[in-house]
C-alpha positions in Angstrom: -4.1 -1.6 30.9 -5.5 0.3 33.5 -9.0 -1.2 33.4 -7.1 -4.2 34.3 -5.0 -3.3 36.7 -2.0 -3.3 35.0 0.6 -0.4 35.7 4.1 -2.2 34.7 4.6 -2.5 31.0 6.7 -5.8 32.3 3.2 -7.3 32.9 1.8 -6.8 29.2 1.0 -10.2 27.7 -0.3 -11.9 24.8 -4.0 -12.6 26.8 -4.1 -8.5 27.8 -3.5 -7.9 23.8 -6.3 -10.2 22.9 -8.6 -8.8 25.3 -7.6 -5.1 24.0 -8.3 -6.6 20.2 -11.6 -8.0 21.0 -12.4 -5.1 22.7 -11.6 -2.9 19.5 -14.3 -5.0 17.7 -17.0 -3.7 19.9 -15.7 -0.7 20.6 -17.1 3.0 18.5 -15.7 6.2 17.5 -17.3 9.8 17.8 -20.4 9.2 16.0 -21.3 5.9 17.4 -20.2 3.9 15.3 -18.4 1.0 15.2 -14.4 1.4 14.8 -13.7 0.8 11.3 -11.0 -1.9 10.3 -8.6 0.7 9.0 -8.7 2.3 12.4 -8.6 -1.4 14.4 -5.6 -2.4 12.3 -3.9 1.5 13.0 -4.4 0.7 17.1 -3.2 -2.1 16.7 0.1 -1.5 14.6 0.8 1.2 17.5 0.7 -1.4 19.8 2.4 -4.0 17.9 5.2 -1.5 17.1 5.2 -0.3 21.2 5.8 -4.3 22.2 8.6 -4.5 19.7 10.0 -1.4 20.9 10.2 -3.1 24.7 11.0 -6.6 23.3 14.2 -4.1 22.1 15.0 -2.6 25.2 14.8 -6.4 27.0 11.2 -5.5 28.7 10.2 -8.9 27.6 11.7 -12.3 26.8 9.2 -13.1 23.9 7.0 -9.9 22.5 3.6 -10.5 23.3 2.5 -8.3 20.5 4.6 -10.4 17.8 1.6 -12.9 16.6 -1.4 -9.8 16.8 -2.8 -10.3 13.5 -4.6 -7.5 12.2 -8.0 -7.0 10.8 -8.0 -7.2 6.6 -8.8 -4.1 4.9 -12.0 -4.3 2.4 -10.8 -4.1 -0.8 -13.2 -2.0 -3.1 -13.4 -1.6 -6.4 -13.2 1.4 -8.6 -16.5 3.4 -8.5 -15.8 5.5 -11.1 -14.7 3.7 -15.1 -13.8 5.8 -17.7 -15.7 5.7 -20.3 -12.9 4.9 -24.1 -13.1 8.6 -24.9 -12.8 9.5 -22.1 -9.4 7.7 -21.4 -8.4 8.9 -24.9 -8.7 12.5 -24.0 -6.7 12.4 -20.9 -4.2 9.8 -22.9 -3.8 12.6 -26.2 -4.2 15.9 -23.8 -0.1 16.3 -23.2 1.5 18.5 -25.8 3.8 16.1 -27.6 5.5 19.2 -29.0 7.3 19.7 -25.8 9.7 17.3 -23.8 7.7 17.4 -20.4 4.4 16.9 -22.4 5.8 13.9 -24.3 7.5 12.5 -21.5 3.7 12.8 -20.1 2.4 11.1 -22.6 4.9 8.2 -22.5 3.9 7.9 -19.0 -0.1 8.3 -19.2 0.4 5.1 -22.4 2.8 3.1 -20.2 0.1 3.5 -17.4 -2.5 2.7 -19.4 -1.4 0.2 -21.3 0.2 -1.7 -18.5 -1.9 -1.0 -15.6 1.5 -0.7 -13.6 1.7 0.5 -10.0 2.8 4.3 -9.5 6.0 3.4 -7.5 6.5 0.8 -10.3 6.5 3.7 -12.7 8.7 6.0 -11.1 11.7 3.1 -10.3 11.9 2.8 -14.1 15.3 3.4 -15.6 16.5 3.6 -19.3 18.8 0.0 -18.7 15.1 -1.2 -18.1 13.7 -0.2 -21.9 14.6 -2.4 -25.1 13.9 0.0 -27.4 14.6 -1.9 -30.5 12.0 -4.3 -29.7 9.6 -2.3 -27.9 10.1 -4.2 -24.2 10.4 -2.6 -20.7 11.3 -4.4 -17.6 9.0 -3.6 -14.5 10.3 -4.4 -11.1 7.1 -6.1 -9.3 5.9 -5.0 -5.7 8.5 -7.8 -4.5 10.8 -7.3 -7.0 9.9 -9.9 -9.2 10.8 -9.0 -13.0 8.2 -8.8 -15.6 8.2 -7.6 -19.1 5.7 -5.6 -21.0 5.2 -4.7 -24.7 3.1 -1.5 -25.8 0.7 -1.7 -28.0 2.5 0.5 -30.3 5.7 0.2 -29.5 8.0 3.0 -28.4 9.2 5.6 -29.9 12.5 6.8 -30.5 
């Protein structure tokens, strides 16, 4: 704002936020390099957030920061696979003699043998489990329903 002359958060606009994004893309950090997409897309969800918070507070008829679309995160894959033995130690190290260490390995099988989300895990409840016929209801990212089987079944 101040390299353009711009002192009044009243005269923010969508052309000013462009400029600022485009500048991001050019823009480098400490080490001279250029601004990773993680840090773009944090800038910019400040600034995004800040417009909606004057939008609020009637600084603006329309927020200017309302259509800023931010930069895609790289998605990467795992580096690291475990190798079956591997898995099958971490899967068999919880003491099933104890509650906590069989309710470890209930969740370490579920994990596996679902490949559900962690938050996915931890909103399970016992309405969610059919334990005569082995089935568990996950609730989805966006609360869509599905149902998984293990391989085994469970346990009672």
């Amino acid at each position: 704002m101040d390299e353009s002359g711009i002192y009044q958060v009243e005269n923010i606009n969508r052309e000013l936020i462009e400029d600022y994004q485009q500048a991001l893309c050019y823009s480098t950090g400490q080490s001279n390099q250029p601004l990773s997409l993680r840090t773009q897309s944090q800038l910019l969800g400040v600034l995004k957030g800040f417009t909606r918070y004057l939008t609020e507070r009637h600084c603006f008829v329309r927020d200017p920061g309302k259509d800023i679309r931010l930069p895609k995160k790289t998605k990467c894959l795992p580096q690291v696979i475990l190798a079956f033995e591997e898995i099958r130690d971490i899967i068999l190290a919880p003491d099933i003699g104890t509650k906590t260490g069989y309710r470890d390995r209930v969740i370490l099988e579920l994990l596996y043998d679902t490949a559900i989300r962690r938050a996915e895990l931890s909103a399970i409840q016992i309405k969610h489990l059919d334990l005569e016929d082995g089935f568990i209801c996950i609730r989805g990212k966006e609360t869509s329903i599905g149902w998984f089987q293990s391989a085994g079944g469970f346990a009672n």
